[in-house]
C-alpha positions as MATLAB code, in Angstrom:
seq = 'XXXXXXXXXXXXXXXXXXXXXXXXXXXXXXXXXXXXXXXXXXXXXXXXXXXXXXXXXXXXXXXXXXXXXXXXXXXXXXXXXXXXXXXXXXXXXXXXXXXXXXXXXXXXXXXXXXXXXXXXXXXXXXXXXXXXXXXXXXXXXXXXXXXXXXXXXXXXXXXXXXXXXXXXXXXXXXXXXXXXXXXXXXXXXXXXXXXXXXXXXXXXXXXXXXXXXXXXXXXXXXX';
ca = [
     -19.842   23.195   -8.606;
     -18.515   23.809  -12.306;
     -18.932   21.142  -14.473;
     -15.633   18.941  -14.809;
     -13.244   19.194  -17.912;
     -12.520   16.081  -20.092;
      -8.688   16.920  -18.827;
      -9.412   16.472  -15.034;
      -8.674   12.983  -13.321;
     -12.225   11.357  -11.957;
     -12.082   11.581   -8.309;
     -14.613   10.453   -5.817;
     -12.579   12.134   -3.008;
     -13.655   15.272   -4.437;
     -17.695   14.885   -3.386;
     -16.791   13.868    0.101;
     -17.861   16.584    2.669;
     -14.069   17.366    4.191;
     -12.552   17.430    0.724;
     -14.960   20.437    0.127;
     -15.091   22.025    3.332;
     -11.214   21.895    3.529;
     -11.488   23.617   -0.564;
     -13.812   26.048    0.472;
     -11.729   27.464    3.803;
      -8.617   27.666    1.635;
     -10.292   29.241   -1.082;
     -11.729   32.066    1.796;
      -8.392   31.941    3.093;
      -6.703   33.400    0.030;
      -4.910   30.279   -0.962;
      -4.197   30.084   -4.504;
      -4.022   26.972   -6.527;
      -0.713   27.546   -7.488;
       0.965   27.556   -3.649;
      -0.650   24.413   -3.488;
      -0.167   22.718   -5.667;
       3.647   24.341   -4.855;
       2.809   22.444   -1.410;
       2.893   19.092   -2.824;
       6.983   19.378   -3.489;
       7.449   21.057   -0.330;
       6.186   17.144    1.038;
       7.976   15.764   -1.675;
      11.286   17.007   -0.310;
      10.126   15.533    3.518;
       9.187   12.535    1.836;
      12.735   12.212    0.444;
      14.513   13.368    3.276;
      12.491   10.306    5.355;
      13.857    8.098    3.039;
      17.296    8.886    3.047;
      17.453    9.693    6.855;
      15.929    5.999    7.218;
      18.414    4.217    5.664;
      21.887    2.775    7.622;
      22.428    2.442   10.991;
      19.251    3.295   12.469;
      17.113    2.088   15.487;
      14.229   -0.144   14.459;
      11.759    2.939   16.253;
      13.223    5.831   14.274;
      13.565    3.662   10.903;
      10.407    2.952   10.876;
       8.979    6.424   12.342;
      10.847    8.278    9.096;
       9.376    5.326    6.870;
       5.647    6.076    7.979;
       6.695    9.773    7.987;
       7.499    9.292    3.762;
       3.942    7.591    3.700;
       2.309   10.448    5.399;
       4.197   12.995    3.006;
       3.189   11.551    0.135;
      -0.853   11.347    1.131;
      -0.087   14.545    1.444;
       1.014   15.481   -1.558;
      -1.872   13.496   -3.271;
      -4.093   15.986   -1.040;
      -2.519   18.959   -2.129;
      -2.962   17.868   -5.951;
      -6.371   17.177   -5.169;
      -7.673   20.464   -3.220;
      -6.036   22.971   -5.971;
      -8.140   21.623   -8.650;
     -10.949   22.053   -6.492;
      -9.198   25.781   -5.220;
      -8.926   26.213   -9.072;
     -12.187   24.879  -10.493;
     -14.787   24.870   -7.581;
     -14.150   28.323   -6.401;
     -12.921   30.097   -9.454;
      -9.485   30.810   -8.546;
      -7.558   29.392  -11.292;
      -4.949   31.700  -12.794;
      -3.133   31.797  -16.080;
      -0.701   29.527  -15.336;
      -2.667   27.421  -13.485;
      -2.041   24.562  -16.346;
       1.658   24.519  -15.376;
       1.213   24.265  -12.087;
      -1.199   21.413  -12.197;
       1.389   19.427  -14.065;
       5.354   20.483  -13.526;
       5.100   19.784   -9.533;
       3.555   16.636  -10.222;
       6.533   15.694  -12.270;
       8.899   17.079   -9.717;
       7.209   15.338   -6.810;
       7.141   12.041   -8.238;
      10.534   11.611   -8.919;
      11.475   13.164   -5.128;
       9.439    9.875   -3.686;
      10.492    7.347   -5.987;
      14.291    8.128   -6.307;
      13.710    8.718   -3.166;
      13.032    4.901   -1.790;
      15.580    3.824   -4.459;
      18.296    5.626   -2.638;
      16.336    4.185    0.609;
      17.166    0.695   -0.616;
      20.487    0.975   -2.027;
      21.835    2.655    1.392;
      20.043   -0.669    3.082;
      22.731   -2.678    0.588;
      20.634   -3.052   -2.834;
      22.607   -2.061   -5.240;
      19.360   -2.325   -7.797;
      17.158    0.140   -5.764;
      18.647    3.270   -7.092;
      18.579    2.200  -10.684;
      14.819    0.901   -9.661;
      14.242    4.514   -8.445;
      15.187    6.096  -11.193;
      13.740    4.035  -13.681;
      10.187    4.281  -11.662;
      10.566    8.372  -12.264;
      11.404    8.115  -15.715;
       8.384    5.951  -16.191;
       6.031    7.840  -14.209;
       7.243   10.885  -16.368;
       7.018    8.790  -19.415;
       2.634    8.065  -18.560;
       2.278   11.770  -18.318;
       3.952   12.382  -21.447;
       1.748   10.158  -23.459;
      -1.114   11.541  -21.524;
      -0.221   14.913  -22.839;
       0.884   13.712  -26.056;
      -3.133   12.572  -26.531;
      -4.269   15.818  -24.974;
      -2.166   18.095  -27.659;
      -3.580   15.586  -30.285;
      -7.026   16.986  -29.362;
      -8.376   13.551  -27.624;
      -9.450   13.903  -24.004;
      -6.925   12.990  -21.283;
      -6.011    9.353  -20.632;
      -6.090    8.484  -16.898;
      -5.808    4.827  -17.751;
      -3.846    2.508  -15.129;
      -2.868   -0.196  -13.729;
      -0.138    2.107  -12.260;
      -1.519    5.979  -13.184;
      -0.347    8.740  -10.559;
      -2.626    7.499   -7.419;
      -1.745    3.608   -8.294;
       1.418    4.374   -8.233;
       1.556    6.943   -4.746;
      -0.960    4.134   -2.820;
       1.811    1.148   -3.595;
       4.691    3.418   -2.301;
       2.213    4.101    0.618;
       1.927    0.354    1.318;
       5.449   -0.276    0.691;
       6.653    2.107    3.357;
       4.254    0.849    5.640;
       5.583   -2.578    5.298;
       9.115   -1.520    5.198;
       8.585    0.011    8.885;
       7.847   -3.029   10.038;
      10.010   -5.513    7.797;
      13.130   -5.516   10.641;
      10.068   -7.931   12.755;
      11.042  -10.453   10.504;
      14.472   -9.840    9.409;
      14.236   -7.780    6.348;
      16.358   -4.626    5.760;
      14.979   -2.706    2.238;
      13.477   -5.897    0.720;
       9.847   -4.446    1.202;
      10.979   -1.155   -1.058;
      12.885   -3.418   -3.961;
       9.880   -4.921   -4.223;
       7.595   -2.075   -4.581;
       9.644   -0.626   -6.835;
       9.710   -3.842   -8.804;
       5.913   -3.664   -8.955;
       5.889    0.163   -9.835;
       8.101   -0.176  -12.760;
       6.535   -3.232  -14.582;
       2.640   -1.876  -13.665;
       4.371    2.295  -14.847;
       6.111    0.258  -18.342;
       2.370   -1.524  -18.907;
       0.778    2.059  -18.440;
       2.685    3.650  -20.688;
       2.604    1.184  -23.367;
      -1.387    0.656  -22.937;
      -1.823    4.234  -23.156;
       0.382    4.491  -26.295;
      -1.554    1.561  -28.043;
      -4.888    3.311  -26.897;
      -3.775    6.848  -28.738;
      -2.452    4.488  -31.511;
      -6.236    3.571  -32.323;
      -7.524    6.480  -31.410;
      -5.683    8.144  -34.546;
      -6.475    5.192  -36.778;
      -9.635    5.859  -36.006;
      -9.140    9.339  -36.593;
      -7.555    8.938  -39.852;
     -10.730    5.928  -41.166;
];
């Protein structure tokens, strides 16, 4: 295994034995990093789909089959972003635009989930969950971009939370989850307001802890 760059997110996923098995038979299969990580907005457009096919008049069943469906998609897209690094890195097959590809779908596929269950909860009669959805893109977009911003400043990447990339994919998990069950007790897109509530105030905190942390870093730069 190649030793891992300063820009790569710490994983523990990537030592488990399937992680690597499933790396190693795409790699011998041809796969390059780049389809993959093209994969991840492929389930990023189910996972929005679910959503929006999930909302209105539907029965309890298929509501909640298309919510767990959006869950599924998006642990799918985190494995997709995790096995082309290791495609890319483990095996050797990273290409010249492999640094594009590891970021622009990312982008792309957060936005398709989050706007995503915004539109989910506005259909259900919130008129706050689209502007929720949006604003939870914009802020995911707006952690990467500092991230980057510190990266292009020559410091190593900041994967800092409380509501980085997997933070904020593992509460949209749980909050479909909950969702596909909420109609048991009488709620119709409450579950997903409230995940969203708790993606955009941990995504703001992110941001602005990140920005403080590149703040010192170039005081310390400049002392």
């Amino acid at each position: 295994m190649t030793e891992t760059p300063e820009n790569r997110r710490p994983l523990k996923s990537r030592g488990t034995g399937w992680t690597q098995g499933l790396a190693s038979g795409l790699a011998k299969a041809g796969a390059s990093p780049d389809m993959i990580s093209a994969g991840s907005i492929i389930f990023a457009l189910l996972g929005l789909l679910a959503f929006l096919y999930a909302a209105g008049d539907r029965p309890p069943f298929h509501r909640g089959a298309l919510l767990i469906g959006a869950g599924v998609c998006i642990q799918l897209r985190l494995l997709c972003n995790l096995l082309d690094g290791m495609v890319a890195v483990e095996h050797g097959k990273g290409g010249p635009s492999g640094p594009i590809w590891n970021e622009l779908p990312d982008r792309i596929a957060d936005a398709l989930f989050l706007v995503g269950a915004g539109y989910f909860a506005d259909l259900a009669g919130f008129t706050l969950g689209a502007p929720l959805g949006w604003a939870a893109a914009v802020l995911a977009v707006l952690t990467a971009y500092v991230r980057e911003l510190g990266r292009g400043l020559g410091f190593p990447a900041d994967f800092s939370g409380p509501m980085a990339k997997p933070h904020r994919m593992a509460a949209l998990t749980a909050t479909c989850a909950l969702a596909a069950f909420e109609p048991l007790w009488g709620w119709n897109g409450q579950s997903v307001i409230l995940g969203l509530l708790v993606i955009v105030a941990g995504a703001a905190w992110t941001a602005l802890r990140r920005t403080r942390t590149l703040a010192a870093r170039l005081a310390g730069r400049q002392g």
